[in-house]
TORMI-798865 format. One line per 4 residues: their letters; for each residue y, x, z of N, C-alpha, C. Coordinates in Angstrom, 2 decimals. Example, Ala and Ser with C-alpha at 12.3 -4.5 7.8 and 13.67 -1.06 7.14 Angstrom:
# residues 2
AS) -5.69,13.19,7.80,-4.50,12.30,7.80,-3.30,13.20,7.80 ~ -2.25,12.85,7.08,-1.06,13.67,7.14,0.03,12.90,7.87;
This chain:
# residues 238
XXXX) 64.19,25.17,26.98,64.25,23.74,27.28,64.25,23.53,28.79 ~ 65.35,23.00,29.47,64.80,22.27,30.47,63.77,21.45,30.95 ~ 63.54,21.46,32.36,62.46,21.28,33.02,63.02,19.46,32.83 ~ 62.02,18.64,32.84,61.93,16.87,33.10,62.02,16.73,34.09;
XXXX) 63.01,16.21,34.75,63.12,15.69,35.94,62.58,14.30,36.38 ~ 61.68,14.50,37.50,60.84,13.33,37.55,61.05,12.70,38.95 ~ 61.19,11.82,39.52,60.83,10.51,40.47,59.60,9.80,41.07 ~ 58.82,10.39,41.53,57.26,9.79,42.09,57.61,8.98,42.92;
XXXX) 56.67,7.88,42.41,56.95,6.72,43.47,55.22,6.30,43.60 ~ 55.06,6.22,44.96,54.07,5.88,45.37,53.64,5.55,47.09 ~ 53.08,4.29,47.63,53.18,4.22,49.15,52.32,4.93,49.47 ~ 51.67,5.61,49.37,50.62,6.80,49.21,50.96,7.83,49.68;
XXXX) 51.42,8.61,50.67,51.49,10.17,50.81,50.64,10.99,49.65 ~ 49.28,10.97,50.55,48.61,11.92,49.96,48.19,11.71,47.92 ~ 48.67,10.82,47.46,48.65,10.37,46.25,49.52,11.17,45.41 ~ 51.39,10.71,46.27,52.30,11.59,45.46,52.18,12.61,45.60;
XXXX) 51.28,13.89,46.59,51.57,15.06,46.69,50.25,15.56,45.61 ~ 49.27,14.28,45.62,48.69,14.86,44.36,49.20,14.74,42.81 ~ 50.38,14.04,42.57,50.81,13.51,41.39,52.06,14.80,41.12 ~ 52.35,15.16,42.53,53.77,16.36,42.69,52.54,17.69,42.10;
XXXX) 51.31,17.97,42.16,51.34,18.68,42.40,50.16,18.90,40.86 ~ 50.02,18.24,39.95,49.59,17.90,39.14,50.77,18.14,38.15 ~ 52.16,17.58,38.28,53.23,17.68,37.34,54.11,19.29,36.98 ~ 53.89,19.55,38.94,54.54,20.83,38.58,53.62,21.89,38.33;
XXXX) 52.19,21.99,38.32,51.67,22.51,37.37,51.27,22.79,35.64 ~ 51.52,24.03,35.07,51.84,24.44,34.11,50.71,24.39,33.45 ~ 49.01,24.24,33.69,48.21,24.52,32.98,47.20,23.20,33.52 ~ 46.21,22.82,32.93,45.46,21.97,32.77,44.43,22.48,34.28;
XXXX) 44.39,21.83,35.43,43.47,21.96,36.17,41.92,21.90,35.99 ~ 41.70,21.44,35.34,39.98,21.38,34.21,39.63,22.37,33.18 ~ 40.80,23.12,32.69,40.57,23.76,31.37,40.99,25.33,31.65 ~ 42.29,25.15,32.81,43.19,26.56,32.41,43.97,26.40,31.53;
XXXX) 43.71,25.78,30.36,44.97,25.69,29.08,46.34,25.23,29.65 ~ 47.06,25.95,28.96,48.23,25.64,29.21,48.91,24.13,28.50 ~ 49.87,23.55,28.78,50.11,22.06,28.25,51.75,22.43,28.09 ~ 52.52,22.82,28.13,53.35,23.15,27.63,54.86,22.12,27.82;
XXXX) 54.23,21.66,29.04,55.27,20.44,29.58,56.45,20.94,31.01 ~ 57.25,21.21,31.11,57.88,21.79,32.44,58.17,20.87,33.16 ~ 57.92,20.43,34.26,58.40,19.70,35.55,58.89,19.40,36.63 ~ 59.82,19.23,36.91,60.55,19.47,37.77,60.53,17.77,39.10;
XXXX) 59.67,17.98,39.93,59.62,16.72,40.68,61.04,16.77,41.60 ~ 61.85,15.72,41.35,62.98,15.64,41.84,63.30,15.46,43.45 ~ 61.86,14.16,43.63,62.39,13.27,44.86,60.61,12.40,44.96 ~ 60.53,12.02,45.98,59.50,10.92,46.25,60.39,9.82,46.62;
XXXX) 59.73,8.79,46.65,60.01,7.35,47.67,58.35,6.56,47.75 ~ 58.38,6.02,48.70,57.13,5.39,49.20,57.26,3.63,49.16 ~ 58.09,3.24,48.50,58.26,1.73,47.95,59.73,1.37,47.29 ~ 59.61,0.26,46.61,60.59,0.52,45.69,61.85,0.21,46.18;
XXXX) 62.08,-0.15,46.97,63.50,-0.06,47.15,64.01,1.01,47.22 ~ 63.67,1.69,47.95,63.80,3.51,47.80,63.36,3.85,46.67 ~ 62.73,3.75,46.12,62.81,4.23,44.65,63.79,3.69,43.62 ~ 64.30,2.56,44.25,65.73,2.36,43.22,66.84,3.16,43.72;
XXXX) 66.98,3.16,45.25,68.20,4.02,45.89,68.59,5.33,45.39 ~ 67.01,5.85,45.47,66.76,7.24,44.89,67.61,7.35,43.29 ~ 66.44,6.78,42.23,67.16,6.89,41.09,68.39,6.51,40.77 ~ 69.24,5.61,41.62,70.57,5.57,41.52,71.35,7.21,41.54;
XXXX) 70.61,7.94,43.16,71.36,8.92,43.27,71.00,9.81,42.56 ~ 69.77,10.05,41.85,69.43,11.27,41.25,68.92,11.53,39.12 ~ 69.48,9.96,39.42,69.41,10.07,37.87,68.14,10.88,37.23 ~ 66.81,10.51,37.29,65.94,11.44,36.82,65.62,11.46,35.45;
XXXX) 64.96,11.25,34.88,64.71,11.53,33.20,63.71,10.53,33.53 ~ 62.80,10.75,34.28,61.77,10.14,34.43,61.25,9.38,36.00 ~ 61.18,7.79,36.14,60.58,7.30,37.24,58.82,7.38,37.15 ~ 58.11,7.84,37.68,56.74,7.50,37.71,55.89,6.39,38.89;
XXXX) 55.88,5.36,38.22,55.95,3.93,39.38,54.96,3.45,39.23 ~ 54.60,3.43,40.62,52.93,2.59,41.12,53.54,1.45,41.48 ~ 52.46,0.10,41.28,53.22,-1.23,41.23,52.97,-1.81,42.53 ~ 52.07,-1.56,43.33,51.22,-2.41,44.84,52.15,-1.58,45.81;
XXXX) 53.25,-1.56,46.07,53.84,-1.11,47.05,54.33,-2.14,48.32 ~ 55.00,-1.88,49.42,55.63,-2.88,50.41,56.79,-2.68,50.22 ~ 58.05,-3.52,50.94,59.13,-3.90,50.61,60.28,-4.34,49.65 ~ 59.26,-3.73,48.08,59.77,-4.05,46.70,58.77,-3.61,46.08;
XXXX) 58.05,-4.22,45.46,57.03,-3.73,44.56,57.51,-2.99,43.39 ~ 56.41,-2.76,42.21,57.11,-1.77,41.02,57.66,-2.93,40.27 ~ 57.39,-3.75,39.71,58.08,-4.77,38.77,59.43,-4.83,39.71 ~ 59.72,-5.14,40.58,60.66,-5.65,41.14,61.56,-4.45,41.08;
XXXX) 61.27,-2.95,41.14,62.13,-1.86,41.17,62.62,-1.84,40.07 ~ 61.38,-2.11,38.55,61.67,-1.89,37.48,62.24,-2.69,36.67 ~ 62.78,-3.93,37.54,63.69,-4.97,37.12,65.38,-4.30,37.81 ~ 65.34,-4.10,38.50,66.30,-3.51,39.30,67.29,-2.67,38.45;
XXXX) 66.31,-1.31,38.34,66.45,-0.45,37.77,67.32,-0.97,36.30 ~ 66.32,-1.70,35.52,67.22,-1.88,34.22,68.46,-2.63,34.31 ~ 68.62,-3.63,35.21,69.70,-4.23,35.42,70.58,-3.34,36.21 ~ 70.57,-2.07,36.41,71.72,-1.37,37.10,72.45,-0.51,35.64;
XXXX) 73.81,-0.53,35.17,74.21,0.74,34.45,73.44,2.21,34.76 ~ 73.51,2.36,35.77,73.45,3.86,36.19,72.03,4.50,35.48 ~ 70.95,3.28,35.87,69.55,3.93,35.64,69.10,3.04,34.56 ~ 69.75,2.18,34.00,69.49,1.03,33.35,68.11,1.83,31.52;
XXXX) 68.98,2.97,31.44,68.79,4.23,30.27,67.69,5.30,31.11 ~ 67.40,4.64,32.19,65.94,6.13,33.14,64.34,5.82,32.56 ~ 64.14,6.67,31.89,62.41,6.41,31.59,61.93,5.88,33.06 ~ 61.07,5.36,32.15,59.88,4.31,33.51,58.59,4.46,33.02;
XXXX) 57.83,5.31,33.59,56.35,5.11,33.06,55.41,4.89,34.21 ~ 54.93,3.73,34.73,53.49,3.05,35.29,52.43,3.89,35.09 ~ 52.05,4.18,36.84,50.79,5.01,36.99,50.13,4.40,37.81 ~ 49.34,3.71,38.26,48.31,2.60,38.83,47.52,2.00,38.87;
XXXX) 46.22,1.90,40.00,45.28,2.08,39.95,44.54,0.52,39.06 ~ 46.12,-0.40,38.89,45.59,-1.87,38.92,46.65,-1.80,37.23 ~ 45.84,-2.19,36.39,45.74,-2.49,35.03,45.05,-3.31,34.72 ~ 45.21,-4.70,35.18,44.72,-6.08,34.47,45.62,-6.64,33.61;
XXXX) 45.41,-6.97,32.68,46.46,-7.80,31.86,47.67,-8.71,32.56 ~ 47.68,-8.77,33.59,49.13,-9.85,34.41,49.77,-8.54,34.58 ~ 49.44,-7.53,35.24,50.03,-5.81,35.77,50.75,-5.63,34.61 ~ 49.63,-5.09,33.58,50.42,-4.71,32.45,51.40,-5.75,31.64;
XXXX) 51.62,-6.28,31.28,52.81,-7.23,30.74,53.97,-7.42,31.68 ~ 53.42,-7.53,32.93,54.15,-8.02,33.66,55.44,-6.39,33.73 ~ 54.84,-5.21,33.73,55.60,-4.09,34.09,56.22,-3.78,32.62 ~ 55.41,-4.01,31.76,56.17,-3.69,30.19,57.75,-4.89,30.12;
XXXX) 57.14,-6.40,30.12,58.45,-6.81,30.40,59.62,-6.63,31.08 ~ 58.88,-6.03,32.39,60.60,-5.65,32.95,60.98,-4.78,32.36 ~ 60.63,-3.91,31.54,61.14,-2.76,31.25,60.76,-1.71,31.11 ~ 59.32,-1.38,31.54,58.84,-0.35,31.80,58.15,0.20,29.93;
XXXX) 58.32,1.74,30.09,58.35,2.56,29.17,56.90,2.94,28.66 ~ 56.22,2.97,29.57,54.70,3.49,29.71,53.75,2.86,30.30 ~ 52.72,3.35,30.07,51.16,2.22,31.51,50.44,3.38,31.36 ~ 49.94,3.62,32.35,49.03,4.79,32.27,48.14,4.60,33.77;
XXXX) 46.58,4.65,33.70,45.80,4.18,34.57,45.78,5.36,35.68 ~ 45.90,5.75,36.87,45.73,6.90,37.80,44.17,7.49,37.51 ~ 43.57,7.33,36.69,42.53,8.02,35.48,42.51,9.05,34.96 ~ 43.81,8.62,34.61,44.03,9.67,33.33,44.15,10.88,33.69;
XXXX) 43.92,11.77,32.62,43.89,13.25,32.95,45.01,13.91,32.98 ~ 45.08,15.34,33.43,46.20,15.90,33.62,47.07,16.24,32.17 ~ 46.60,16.12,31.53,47.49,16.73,29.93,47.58,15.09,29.17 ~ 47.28,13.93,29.51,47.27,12.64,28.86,48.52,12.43,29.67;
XXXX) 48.74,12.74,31.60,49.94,12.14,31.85,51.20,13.21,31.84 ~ 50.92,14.64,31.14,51.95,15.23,31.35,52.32,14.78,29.47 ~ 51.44,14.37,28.75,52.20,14.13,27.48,52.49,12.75,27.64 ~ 52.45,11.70,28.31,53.33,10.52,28.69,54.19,10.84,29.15;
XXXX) 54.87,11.77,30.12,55.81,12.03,31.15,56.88,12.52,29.64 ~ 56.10,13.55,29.25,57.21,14.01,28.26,57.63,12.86,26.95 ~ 57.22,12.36,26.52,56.77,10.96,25.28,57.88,10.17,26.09 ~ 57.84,9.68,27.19,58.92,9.12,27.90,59.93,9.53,28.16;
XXXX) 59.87,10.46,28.60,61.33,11.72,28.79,62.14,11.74,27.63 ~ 61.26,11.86,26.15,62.36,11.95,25.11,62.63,10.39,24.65 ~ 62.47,9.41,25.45,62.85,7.84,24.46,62.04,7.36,24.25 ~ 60.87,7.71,23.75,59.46,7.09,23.64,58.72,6.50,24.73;
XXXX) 57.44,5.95,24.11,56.53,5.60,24.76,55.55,5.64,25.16 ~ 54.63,5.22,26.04,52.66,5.90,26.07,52.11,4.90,26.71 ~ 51.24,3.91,25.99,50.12,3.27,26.61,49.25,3.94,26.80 ~ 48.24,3.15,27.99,47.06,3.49,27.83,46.07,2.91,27.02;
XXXX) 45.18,3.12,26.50,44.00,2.29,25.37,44.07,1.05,25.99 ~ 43.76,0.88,27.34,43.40,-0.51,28.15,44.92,-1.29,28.02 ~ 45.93,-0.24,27.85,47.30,-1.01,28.04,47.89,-1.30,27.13 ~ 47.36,-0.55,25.63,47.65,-1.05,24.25,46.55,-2.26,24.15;
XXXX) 45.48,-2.20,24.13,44.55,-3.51,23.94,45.19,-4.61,24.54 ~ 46.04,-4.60,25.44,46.01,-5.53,26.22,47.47,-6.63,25.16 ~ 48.43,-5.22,24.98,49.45,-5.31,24.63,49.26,-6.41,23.09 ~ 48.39,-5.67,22.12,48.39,-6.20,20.97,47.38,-7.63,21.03;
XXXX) 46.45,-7.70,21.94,45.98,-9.31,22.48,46.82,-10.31,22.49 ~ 47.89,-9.99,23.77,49.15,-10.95,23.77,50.20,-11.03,22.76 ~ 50.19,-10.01,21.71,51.55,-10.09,20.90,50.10,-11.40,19.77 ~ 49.13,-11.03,19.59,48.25,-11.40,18.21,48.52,-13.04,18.88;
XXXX) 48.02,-13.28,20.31,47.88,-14.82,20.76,49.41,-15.43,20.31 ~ 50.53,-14.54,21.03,51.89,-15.09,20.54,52.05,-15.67,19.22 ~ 52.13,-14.52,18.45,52.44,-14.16,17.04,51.77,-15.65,15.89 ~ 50.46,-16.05,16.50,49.22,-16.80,15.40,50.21,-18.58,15.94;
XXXX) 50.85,-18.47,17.32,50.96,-19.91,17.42,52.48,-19.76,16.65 ~ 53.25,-19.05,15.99,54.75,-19.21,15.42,54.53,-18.82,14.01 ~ 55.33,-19.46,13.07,55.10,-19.11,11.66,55.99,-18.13,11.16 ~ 55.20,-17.27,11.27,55.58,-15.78,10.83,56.68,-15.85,9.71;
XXXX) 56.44,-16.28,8.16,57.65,-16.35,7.15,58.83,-17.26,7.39 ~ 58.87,-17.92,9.12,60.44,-17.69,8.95,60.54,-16.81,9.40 ~ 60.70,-15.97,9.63,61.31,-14.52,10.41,61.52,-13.48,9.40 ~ 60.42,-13.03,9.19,59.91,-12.18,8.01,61.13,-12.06,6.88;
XXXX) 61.25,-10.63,7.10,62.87,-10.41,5.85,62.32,-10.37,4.06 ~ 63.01,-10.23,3.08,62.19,-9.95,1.95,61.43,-8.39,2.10 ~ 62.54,-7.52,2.72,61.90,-6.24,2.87,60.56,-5.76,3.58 ~ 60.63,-6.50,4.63,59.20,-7.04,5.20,58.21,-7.55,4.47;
XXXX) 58.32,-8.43,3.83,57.18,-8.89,2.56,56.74,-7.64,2.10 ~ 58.46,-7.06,1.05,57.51,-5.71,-0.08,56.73,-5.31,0.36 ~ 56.92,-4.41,1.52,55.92,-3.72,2.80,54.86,-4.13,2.84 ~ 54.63,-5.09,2.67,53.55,-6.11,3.51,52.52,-6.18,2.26;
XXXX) 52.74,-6.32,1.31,52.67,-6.03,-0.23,52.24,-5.21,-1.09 ~ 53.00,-4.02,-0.35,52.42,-2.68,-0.91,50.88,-2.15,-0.81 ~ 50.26,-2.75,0.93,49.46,-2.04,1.27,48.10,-2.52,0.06 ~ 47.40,-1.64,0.40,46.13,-2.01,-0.53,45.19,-2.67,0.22;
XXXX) 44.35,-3.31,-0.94,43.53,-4.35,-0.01,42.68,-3.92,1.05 ~ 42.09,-2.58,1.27,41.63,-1.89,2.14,42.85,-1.64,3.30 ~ 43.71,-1.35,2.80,44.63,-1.72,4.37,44.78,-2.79,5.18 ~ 45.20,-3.78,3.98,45.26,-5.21,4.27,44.08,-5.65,5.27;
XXXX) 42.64,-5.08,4.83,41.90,-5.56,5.58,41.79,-5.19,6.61 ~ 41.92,-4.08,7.06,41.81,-2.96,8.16,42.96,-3.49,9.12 ~ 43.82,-4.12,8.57,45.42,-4.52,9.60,45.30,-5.64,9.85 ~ 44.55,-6.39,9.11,44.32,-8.20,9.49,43.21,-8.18,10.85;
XXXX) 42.12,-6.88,10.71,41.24,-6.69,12.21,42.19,-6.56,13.04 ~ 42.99,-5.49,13.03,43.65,-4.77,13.95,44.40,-5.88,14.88 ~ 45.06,-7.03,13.93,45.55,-7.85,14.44,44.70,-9.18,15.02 ~ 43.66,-9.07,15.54,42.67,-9.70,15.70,42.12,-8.84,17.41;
XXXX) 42.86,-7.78,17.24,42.60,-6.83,18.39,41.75,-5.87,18.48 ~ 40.58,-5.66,17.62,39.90,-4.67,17.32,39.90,-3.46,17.29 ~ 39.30,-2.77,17.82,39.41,-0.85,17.80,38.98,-0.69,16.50 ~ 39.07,0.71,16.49,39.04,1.70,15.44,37.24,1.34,15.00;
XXXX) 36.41,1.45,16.41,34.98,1.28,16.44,34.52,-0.03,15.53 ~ 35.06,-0.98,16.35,34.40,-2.26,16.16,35.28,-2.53,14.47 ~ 36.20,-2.10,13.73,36.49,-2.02,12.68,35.59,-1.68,12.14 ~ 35.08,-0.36,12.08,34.64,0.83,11.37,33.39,-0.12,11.65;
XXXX) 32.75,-0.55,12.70,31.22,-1.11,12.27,31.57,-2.64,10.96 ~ 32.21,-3.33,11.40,32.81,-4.82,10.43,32.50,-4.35,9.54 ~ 33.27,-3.32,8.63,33.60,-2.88,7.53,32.43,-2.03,6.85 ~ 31.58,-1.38,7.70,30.98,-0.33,7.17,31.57,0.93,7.23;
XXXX) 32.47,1.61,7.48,33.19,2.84,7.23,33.12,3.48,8.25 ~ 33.60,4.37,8.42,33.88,5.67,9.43,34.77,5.18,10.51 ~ 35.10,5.61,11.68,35.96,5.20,12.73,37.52,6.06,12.14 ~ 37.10,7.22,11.62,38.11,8.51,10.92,39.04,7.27,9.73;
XXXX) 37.90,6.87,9.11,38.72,6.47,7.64,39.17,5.04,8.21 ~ 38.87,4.22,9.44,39.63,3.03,9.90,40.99,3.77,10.03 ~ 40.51,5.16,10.89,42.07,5.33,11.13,43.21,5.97,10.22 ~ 42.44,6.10,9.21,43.16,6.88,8.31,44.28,5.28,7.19;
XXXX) 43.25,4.83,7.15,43.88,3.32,6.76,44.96,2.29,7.61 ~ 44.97,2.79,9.07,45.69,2.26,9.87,46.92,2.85,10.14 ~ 47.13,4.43,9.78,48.00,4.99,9.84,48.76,4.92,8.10 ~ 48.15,4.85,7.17,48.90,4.44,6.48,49.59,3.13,6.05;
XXXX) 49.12,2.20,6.83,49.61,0.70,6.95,50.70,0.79,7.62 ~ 50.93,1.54,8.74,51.98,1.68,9.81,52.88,2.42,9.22 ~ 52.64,3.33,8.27,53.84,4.30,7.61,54.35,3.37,6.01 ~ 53.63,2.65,5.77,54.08,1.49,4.93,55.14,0.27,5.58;
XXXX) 54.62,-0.08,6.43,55.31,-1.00,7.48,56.05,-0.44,8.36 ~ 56.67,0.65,8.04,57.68,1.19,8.62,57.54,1.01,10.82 ~ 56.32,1.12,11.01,56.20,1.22,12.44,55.56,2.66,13.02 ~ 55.49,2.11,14.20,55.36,3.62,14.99,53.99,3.47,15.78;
XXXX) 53.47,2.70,16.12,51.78,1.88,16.91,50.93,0.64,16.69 ~ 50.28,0.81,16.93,49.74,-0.28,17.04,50.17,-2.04,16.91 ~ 50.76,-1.84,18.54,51.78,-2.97,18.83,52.51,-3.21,17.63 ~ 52.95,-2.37,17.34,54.23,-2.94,16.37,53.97,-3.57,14.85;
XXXX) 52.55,-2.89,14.74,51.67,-2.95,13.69,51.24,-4.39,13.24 ~ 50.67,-5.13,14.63,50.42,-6.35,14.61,51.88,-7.32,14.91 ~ 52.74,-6.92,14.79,54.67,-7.54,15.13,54.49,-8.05,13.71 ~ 54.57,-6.55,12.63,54.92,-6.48,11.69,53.69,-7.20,10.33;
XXXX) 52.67,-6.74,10.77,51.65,-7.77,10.34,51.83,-9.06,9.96 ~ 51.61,-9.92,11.07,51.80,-11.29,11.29,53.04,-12.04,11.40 ~ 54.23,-11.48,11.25,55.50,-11.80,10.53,55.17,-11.73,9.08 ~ 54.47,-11.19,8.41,54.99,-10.83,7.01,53.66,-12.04,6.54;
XXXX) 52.52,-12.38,7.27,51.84,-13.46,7.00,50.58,-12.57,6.80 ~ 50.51,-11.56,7.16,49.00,-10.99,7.23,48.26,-11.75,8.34 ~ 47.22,-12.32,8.26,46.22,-12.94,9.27,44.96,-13.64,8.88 ~ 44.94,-13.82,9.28,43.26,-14.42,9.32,43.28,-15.93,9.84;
XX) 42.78,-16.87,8.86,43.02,-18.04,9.60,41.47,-18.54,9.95 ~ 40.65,-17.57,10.65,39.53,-18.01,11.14,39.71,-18.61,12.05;
């Protein structure tokens, strides 16, 4: 397999040479274990305009974009970016130190692929880098919470069954009332924890119920979980 070609963007010197030097390592700096991700850091830029110039010329697999920069911030690159053909199809995954709910939405709407807090550990952002690299995606916990907050606030003020297909119903239908209940929290915003205490159950068997709601409802996270939820009229009218 080829190596992921990646794009660090950060006004930071000493930041990207820790992010360069974190990626093109092969094994977990904390553990020794190996992570099994290859990396290939393409290019730096130190604000986004140069980081759009760049990915024009170098087509990477992957941009890794801090948002507090000078001369073009990251939203503004990562608006750029999608509105160009060339890079319009370039993973974008958000690494930054600022993850408040305006950050995060604000970088998912333009476009961006990922959120990931400069926190995170070395094998959490080399399996985002790759999760992104192939088409996918990677929140962070703080950046999924945030995510399924704003879709649940959206979602409760529009009436879900017009949208909602019949096939969506069956789905919606199938689950058992222990799912049902477990997906009506979820969409309420609740962790696995604060489920598992509501309910009485295990944090394991919340999630074991949440993953089969999502493989019923034909989704892939969370987010999509509460999309598909509250279209089909799962909710809570507390």
């Amino acid at each position: 397999m080829s190596a992921i070609r990646v794009l660090v963007v950060d006004d930071q010197v000493m930041i990207r040479s820790g992010i360069r030097a974190l990626l093109e390592t092969g094994t977990d700096p904390g553990t020794g274990a190996g992570i099994g991700v290859e990396v290939e850091v393409v290019g730096e830029a130190a604000d986004g305009r140069r980081a759009v110039d760049m990915a024009r010329a170098l087509v990477p697999d992957v941009v890794l974009m801090d948002l507090r920069m000078p001369v073009l911030d990251g939203v503004g690159a990562i608006t750029r970016l999608r509105a160009d053909a060339a890079t319009a199809d370039v993973g974008i995954l958000v690494l930054t130190t600022f993850d408040t709910d305006q950050d995060i939405l604000a970088a998912l709407q333009a476009g961006a692929n990922g959120f990931l807090g400069k926190s995170a550990d070395h094998e959490e952002l080399m399996r985002a880098v790759e999760r992104v690299a192939a088409g996918g995606s990677s929140l962070s916990a703080v950046a999924t919470d945030t995510v399924v907050g704003h879709l649940t606030r959206t979602a409760r003020r529009q009436r879900p069954h017009d949208t909602a297909s019949p096939e969506e119903l069956r789905r919606a239908a199938s689950l058992t009332s222990r799912e049902r209940e477990v997906t009506v929290l979820v969409t309420r915003g609740l962790d696995n924890d604060a489920i598992a205490e509501r309910l009485f159950i295990s944090p394991l068997t919340v999630k074991t119920h949440v993953n089969r709601a999502m493989s019923k409802l034909h989704v892939r996270d969370r987010a999509q979980l509460v999309v598909a939820a509250l279209r089909a009229g799962l909710r809570d009218e507390d």
